[in-house]
N, C-alpha and C positions, 0 to 999 in steps of 0.2 A: 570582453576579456578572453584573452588567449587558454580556452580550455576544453577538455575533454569529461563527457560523461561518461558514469558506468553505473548501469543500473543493475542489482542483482533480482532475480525474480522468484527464488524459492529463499526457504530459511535455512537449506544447509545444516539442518542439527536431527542427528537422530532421538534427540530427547523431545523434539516438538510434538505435544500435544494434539493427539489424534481431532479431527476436524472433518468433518463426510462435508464440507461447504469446497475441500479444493481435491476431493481423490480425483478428480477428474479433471482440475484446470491449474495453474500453479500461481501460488498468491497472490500475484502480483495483477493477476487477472479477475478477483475478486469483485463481483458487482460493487456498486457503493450511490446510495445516496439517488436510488431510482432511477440515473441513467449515465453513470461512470462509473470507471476500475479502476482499481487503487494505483495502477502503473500511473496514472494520467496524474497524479499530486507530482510526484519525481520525475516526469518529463517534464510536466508546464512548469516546476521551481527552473527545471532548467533550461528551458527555452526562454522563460523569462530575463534569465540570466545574461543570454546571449550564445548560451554555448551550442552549438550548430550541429558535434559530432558525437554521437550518444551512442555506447555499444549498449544492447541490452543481454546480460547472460543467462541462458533461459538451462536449464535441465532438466526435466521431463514433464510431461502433460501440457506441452505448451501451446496445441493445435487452437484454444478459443482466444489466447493472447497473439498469436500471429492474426488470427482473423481480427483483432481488435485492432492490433496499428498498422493494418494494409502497408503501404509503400510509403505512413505515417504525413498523409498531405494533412492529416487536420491538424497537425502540430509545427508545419512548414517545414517537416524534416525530408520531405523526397527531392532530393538533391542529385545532383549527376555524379558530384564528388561529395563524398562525407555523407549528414544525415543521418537518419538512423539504420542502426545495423545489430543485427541479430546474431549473437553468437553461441552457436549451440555447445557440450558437450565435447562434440568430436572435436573443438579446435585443438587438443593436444591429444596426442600418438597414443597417451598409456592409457586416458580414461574411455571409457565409454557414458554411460549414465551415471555416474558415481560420483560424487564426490564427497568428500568428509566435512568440506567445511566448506563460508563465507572466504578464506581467504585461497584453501583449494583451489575454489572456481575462479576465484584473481589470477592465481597464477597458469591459469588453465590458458588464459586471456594473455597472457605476459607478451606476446610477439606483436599482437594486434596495437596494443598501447605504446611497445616501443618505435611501430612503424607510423604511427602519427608525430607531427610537427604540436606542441602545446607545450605551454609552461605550468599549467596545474593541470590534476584532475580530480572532478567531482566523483565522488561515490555516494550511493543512496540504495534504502531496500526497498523496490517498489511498493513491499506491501504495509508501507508508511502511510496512512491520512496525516497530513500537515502540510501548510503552504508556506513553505520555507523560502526565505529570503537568500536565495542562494548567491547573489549579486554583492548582499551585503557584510555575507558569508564568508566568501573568497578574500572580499576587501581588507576586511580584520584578520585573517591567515597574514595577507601580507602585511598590515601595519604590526602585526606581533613576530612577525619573522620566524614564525611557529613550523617545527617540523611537520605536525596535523595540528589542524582542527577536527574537535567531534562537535555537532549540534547535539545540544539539551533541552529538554522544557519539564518545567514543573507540572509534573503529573501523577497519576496513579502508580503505585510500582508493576499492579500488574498490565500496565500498557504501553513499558517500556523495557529496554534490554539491560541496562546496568547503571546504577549509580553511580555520579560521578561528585566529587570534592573536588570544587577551586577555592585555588587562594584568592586572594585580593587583586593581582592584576589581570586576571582570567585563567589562569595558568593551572591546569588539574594536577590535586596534590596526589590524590588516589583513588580508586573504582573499588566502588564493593556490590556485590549480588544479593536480591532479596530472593525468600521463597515465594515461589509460586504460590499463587491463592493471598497473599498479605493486599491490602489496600494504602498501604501508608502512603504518604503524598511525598514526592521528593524530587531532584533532579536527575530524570533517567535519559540515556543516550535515546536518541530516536533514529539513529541507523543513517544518518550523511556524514559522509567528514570530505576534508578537502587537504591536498596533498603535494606537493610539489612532484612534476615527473621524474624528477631526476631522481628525488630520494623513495618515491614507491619505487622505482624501477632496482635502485642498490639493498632498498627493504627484498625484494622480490625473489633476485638474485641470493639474498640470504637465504631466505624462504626455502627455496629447490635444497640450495645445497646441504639445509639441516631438516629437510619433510617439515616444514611447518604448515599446521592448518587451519590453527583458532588466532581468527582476527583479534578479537580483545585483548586475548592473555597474549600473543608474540607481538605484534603491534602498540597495542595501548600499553599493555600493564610493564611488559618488558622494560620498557623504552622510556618510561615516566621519571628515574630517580637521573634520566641521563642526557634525555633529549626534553625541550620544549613543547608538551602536549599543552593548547589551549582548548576551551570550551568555547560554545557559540550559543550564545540564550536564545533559543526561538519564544516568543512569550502571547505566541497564538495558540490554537488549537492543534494538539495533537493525542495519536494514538496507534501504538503497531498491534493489527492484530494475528493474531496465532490460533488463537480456540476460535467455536463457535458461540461460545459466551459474549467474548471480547468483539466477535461483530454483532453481535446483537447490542451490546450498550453503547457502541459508537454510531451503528443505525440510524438507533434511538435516538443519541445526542443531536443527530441533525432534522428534528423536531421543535427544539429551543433556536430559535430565530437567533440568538446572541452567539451561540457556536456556530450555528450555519456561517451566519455573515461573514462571522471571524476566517472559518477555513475558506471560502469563497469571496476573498479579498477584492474587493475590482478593480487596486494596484496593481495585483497580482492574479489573472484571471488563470484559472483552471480550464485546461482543454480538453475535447474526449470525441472521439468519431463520432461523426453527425449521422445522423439519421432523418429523414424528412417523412416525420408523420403526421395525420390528422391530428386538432385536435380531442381532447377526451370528453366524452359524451356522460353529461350526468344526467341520468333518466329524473323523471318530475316526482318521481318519489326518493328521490337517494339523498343518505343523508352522512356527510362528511364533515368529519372536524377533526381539528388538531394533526391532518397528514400530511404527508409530500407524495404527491402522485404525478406522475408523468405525466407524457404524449400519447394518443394513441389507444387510451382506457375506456370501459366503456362500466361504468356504473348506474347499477340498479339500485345497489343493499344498500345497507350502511359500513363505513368504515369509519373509525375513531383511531388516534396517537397510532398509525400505519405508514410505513414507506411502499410505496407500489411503484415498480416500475413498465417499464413500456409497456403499450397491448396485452395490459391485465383486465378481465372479466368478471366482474364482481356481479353477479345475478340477485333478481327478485328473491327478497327475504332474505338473504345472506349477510352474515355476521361479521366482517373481521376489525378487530380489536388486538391493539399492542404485538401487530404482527410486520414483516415482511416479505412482499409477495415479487416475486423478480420475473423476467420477462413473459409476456404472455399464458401466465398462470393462468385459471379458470376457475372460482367458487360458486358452485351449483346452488342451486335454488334451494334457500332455507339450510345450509350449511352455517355451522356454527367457528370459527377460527381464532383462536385466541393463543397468543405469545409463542406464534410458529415461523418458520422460517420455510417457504417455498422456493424451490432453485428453479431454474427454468424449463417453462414445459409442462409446469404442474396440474394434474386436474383434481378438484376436487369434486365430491359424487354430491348431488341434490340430498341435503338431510343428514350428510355427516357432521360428525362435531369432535373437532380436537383441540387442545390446549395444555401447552406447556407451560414452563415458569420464568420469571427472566436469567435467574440461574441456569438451567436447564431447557432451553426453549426446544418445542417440537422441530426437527427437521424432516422435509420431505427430498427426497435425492430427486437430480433431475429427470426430465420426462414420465416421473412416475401419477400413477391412476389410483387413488385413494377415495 
């Protein structure tokens, strides 16, 4: 199908809830799942798809998500024409690192999108988990002749962006917002929609010439009692996350073998830069259950209900329980570790002992010696 992606890689709101898991990498580059980044859901929906020409719009701290999609060969995007492409910040004159919004940095983008050849285009927020059907997506845009489509899934409210109401033929009647911290279960947007170019391009055009910079409210909410906004049921696994909370119970989720499988469809395979390492070495006294542990590990302790990923170290006598341990961590001998979150790099000292709550889980910033 004749189309273009665009992936956004930050969340663009100064209301987003502080997070010490990205001051250093931007969402979308988010470890997940022992040995992928949350970008890699929104590329592979869209390589699956077919679509070949992916801008990715990055805005600051993006140095460990460029080293994540190199020249993007593991996603068959390094192309001589098209492919993936990285679109920083400076693509327009006025901004530097700034931007106000999700739909700011679209138009930040506006020249790049006009100068491709496509009849739709895809949008997605990297730091979406879900394996969206973006094929079958686009399909229902066009069989509903829909100005957008937004994708929805029944979920938590705090693990999605807005509520939406449709009618009976798909068609969204209206959006409303929960408070943060509620759990109720409902249909929340999970951050794709799909667009025609002609009309993002006349939206866009609007856009500049009245400073518009909130996607929902000038796109969706605007545009609802006059244009055809449909919805698009994703009725897999999903989750946006924003806190450190929010990646700690999505972590976790991919522990139950029935989400895993779901978001790792093998209709729909999820990509992510390969790495060629040994397998993980589980010493004759280690004793694991209920985790997902990568390549590359070398266990002594024990671990229980843990995501570990690559060349982690888990030492004689060492505890971890209900935690995640991310690249090349290290838990020293007779260390105790319970409902913490190590970024990469981490060492822990022989005989320490820390545990947070799944509310509040312990983080360790990366490269730090504790």
């Amino acid at each position: 199908m004749n189309a273009l992606g665009i992936i956004f890689c930050d969340h663009y709101s100064e209301n987003t809830p502080k997070n010490e898991l990205i001051q250093s990498r931007t969402p979308a580059a988010l470890p997940y799942a022992g040995r992928y980044r949350t970008i890699d859901f929104a590329l592979s929906g869209m390589v699956n798809a077919g679509i070949s020409d992916i801008g990715v719009i990055c805005k600051e701290n993006y140095g460990s998500l460029l080293d994540h999609l190199g020249s993007g060969e593991d996603w068959d995007l390094n192309r001589r024409k098209g492919g993936i492409m990285l679109l920083t910040p400076l693509s327009r004159p006025e901004h530097t690192t700034a931007t106000r919004g999700r739909l700011d940095a679209l138009r930040a983008v506006k020249g790049f999108i006009a100068g491709l050849n496509h009849e739709l285009v895809v949008m997605a927020f990297g730091g979406t988990v879900a394996n969206i059907d973006l094929e079958a997506m686009m399909e229902e845009h066009l069989k509903n002749d829909a100005y957008l489509t937004v994708a929805y899934s029944r979920i938590p409210a705090g693990a999605g962006e807005m509520m939406v109401h449709s009618m009976a033929d798909g068609r969204i009647e209206s959006i409303t917002y929960k408070q943060s911290g509620t759990r109720e279960v409902g249909n929340f947007a999970i951050g794709a929609y799909v667009m025609s170019k002609k009309d993002l391009m006349e939206f866009l055009e609007e856009a500049d010439n009245n400073d518009y910079t909130n996607m929902n409210r000038e796109l969706i909410q605007k545009n609802l009692p006059t244009r055809k906004i449909c919805g698009y049921e994703h009725n897999g696994y999903a989750r946006i996350i924003r806190t450190v909370e929010e990646y700690y119970a999505a972590s976790m989720d991919m522990l139950d073998p029935k989400a895993k499988m779901d978001l790792f469809a093998a209709e729909r395979p999820v990509y992510t830069k390969v790495k060629d390492s040994v397998p993980t070495l589980y010493d004759y006294h280690a004793i694991v259950e209920n985790s997902l542990i990568a390549d590359g590990c070398t266990i002594k302790g024990t671990v229980k209900n843990s995501v570990i990923f690559r060349g982690v170290t888990v030492e004689e006598g060492a505890v971890v329980e209900d935690s995640i341990l991310m690249q090349r961590s290290v838990v020293g001998k007779n260390a105790k570790v319970s409902r913490t979150i190590t970024d990469k790099n981490v060492t822990v000292s022989e005989d320490c002992e820390m545990q947070g709550t799944a509310a509040l889980p312990f983080v360790i910033g990366k490269g730090k010696k504790v």
